[in-house]
N, C-alpha and C positions, 0 to 999 in steps of 0.2 A: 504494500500500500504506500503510496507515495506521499511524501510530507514536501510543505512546504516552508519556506524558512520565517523564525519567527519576523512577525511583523511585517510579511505580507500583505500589501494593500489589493483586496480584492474587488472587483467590479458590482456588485449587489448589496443593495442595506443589508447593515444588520436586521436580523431576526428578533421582532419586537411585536409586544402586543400594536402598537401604532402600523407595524409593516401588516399586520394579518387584517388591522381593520380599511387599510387603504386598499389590498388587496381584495377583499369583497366589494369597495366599492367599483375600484376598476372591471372589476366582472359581468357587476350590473349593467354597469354605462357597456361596458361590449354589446350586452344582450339588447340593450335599445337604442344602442347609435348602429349595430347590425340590421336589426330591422328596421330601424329609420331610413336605412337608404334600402334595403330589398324589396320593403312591403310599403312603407309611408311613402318612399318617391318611386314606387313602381319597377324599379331597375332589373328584380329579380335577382335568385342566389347566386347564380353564375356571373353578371358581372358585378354582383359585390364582392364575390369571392376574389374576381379580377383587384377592382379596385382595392382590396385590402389587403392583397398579395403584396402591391405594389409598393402601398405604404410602408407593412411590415417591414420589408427588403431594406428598404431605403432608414428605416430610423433604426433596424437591427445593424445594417450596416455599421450604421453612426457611434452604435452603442458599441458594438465588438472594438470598433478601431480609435474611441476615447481613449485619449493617455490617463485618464484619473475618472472616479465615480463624478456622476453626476444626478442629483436626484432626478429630475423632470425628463430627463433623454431616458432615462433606466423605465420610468416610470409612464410613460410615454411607449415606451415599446412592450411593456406589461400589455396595455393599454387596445394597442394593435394589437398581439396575439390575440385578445379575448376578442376582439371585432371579427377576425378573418376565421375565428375558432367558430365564432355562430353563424358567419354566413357559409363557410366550409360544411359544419353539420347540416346545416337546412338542406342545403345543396344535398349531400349523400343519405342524409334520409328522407327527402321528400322529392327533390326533382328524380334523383336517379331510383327512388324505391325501396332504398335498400331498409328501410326500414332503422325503429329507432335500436331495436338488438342486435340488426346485423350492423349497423353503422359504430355503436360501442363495441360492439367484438373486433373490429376490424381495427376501429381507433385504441383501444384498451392494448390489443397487441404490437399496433403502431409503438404505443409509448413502452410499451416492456421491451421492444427494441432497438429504443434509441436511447434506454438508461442501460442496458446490456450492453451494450456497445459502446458507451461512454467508459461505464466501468472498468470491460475487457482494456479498452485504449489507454486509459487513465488510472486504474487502478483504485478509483474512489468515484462517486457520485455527490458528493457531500457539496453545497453549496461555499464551504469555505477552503474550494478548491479553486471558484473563479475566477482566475488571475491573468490567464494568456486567451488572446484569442481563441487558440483553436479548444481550450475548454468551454468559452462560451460560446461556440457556435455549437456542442452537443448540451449545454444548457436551453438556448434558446429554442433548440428543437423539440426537448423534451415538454418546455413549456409548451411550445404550438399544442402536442400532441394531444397534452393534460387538459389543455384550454377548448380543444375544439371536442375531447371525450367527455368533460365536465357540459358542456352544450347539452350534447346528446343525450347524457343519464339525466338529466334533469326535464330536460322535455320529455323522456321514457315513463319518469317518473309521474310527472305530475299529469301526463294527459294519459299514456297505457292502463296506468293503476287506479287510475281514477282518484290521486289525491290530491288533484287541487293542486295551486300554486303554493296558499298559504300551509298545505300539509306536506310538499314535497320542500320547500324551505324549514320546516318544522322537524323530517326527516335529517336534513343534511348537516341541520344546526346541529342534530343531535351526535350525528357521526361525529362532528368536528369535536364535542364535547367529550366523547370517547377519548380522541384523539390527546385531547389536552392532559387528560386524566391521565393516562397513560405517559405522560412525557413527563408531568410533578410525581408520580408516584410507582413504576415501573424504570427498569432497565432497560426495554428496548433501544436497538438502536435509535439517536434520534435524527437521523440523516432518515431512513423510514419514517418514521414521524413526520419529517417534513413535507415529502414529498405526500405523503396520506393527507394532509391538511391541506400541502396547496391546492390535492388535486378535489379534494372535496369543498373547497371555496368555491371551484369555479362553476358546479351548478345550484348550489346553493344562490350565487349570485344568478343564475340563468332564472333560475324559479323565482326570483326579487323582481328582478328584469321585468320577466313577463306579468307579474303581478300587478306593477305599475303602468306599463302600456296596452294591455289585453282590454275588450272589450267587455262592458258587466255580462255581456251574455255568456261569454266565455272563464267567467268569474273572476275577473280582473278591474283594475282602479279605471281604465281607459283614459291616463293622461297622455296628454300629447307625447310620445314617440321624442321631439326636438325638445321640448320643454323638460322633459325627466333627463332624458341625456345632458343636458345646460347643465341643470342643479347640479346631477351628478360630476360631471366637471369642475365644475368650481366648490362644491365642498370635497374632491380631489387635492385640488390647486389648494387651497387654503390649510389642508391638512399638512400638505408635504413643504408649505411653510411655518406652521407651526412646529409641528412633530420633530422632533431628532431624524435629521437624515445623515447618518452616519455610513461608510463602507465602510462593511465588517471588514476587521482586522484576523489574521488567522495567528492565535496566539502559539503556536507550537503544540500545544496539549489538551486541542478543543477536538473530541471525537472526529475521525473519517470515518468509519466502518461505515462497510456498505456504496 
């Protein structure tokens, strides 16, 4: 397992209750500035999936090849994944058919092997590994994968199961709360922990999403699509000004396993 040297400045905030609550937001706002341009401006999954392709590219780009963290680029291309993740999902389970199981099977095994294959290459998966390019570009990919699988289980969830937006966000909270339980009071690894959380934010925030822009008949708030993406942007922005945005530092002795 590969270390790196103490005092490593690495690319991603630290891991902070303020990083997990900015990251549900940015999930949301994925799920309804995605649909804001597929379904509110008509465009359709495919060329949002185009247009968000393009984006992602372009600010992952920016993010990989930063000489130093920067909150708003980092956060900003969080931001993307979760946009390209929901128009990516809609597209493959509803233009192409595949449905919302075969679309998570597909994406679920997408991400077990692009952390497999980080890990084989690298030796660790652990976010306080990200320090070189070519680390973060098997970062980034992992998140697409989490971001566009987290889509799909949450639309699986709340419309197959029949539980509703407010009960498939009630689900996921719940996971997430396993989750935490498990990191204050177990030894698992917590490089697993991490990735079980981020990957469970992101339909937790899909089911929020839809909560806020779905039509009542659909049993949703029916706000404006533009209007819930706004707020959520700027109580974004205002957060990642207040909040500590620090890049974690890798102290020599902070778990990799895994």
């Amino acid at each position: 397992m590969a270390k790196l040297p103490a005092g490593t400045l690495i690319k991603v905030p630290e891991v902070t209750l303020g990083f997990w609550v900015i990251k549900v937001l940015a999930t949301t706002l994925g799920e309804t500035g995605g649909d804001a341009v597929t379904m509110s401006m008509n465009l359709g999954y495919a060329i949002g999936s185009f247009i968000f392709i393009g984006i992602f590219a372009a600010v992952a780009v920016a993010q990989i090849f930063a000489k130093a963290f920067h909150p708003f680029l980092y956060w900003v291309t969080i931001v993307a994944t979760t946009t390209l993740g929901t128009t990516m999902a809609d597209f493959a389970d509803r233009s192409l058919g595949i449905g919302y199981f075969g679309g998570s099977s597909i994406l679920f095994a997408g991400l077990i092997a692009s952390l497999a294959l980080w890990r084989w290459s690298e030796g660790s998966i652990s976010v306080y590994t990200v320090a070189t390019p070519r680390v973060e570009m098997f970062y980034w990919v992992a998140i697409l994968f989490s971001q566009t699988l987290g889509t799909a289980l949450g639309d699986w969830m709340a419309d197959t199961n029949g539980l509703g937006y407010e009960g498939g966000a009630v689900v996921f909270a719940a996971g997430l709360a396993v989750v935490a339980v498990a990191y204050f009071y177990t030894k698992i690894s917590r490089t697993l922990l991490f990735w079980a959380a981020f990957i469970l934010t992101r339909p937790l925030g899909a089911t929020l999403g839809d909560l806020l822009d779905k039509p009542h008949d659909h049993g949703g708030l029916e706000i404006s699509r533009f209007v819930a993406s706004g707020i959520l942007a700027a109580v974004i922005v205002a957060l990642i000004l207040i909040l500590p945005q620090r890049a974690g530092v890798h102290p020599g002795t902070r778990e990799q396993k895994a």
